[in-house]
C-alpha positions as CSV (number, residue, x, y, z in Angstrom):
1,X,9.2,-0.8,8.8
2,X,11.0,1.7,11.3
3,X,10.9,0.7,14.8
4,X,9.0,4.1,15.5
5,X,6.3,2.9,13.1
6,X,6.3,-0.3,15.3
7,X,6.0,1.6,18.7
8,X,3.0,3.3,17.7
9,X,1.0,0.7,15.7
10,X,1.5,-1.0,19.0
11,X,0.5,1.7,20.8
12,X,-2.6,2.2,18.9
13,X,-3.5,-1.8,19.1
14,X,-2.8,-1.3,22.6
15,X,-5.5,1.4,23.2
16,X,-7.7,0.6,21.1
17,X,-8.0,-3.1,23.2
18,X,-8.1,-1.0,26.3
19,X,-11.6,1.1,24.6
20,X,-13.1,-1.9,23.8
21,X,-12.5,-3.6,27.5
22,X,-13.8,-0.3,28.7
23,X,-17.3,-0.3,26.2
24,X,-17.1,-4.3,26.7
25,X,-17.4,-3.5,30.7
26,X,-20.7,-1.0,30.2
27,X,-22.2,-3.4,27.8
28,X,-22.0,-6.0,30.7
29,X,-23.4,-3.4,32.9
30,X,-26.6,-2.7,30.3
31,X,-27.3,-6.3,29.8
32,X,-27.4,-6.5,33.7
33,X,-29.8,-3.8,34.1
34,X,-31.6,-4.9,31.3
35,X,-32.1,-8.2,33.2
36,X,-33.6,-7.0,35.9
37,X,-35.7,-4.9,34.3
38,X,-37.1,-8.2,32.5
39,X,-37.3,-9.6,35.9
40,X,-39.3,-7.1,37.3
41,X,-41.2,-7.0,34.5
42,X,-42.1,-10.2,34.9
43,X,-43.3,-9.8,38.0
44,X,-45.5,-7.6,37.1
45,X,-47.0,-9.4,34.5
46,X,-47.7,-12.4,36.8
47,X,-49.7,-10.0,39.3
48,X,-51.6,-8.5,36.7
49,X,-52.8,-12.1,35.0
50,X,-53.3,-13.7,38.8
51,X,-55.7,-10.3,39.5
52,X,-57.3,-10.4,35.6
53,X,-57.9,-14.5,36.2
54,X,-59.3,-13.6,39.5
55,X,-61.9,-10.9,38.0
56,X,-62.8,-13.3,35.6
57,X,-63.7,-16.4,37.5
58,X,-65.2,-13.9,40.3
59,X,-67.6,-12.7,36.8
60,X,-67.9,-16.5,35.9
61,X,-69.0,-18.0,39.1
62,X,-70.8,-14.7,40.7
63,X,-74.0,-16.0,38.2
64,X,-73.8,-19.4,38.4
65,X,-73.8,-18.7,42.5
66,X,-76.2,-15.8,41.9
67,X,-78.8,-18.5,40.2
68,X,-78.5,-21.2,42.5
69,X,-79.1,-19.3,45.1
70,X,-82.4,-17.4,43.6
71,X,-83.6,-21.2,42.7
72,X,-82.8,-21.8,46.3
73,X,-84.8,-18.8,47.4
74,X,-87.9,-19.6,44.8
75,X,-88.3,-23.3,46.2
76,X,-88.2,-22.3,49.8
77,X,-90.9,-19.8,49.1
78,X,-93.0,-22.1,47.5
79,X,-93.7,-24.1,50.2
């Protein structure tokens, strides 16, 4: 092979490894964002199940205190 063939296979390997540092760079920069999206999303998530468990042992225990309390109420007024 002529050493002008060389040169610019060289040149091309060279650059090419240069693009694919560059793309390698923003793919770092994408999984990063991507992270703390999934953070935040997270975050989220646990809010939303702490209010949702909330509303449902508030709809659980509102009866059961709604009904011993009315028992309560029914014995004291039969006296």
């Amino acid at each position: 092979m002529p050493d002008e063939q060389i040169l610019a296979l060289l040149t091309e390997i060279r650059d090419l490894q240069k693009q694919h540092l560059e793309k390698y760079s923003i793919a770092l920069q994408n999984q990063q964002k991507a992270i703390e999206v999934q953070k935040n999303s997270v975050g989220r998530a646990r809010t939303l199940l702490i209010v949702v468990g909330a509303i449902v042992i508030a709809l659980y225990l509102l009866p059961a205190f709604w009904f011993n309390s009315s028992w309560g109420l029914r014995c004291l007024l039969r006296r």
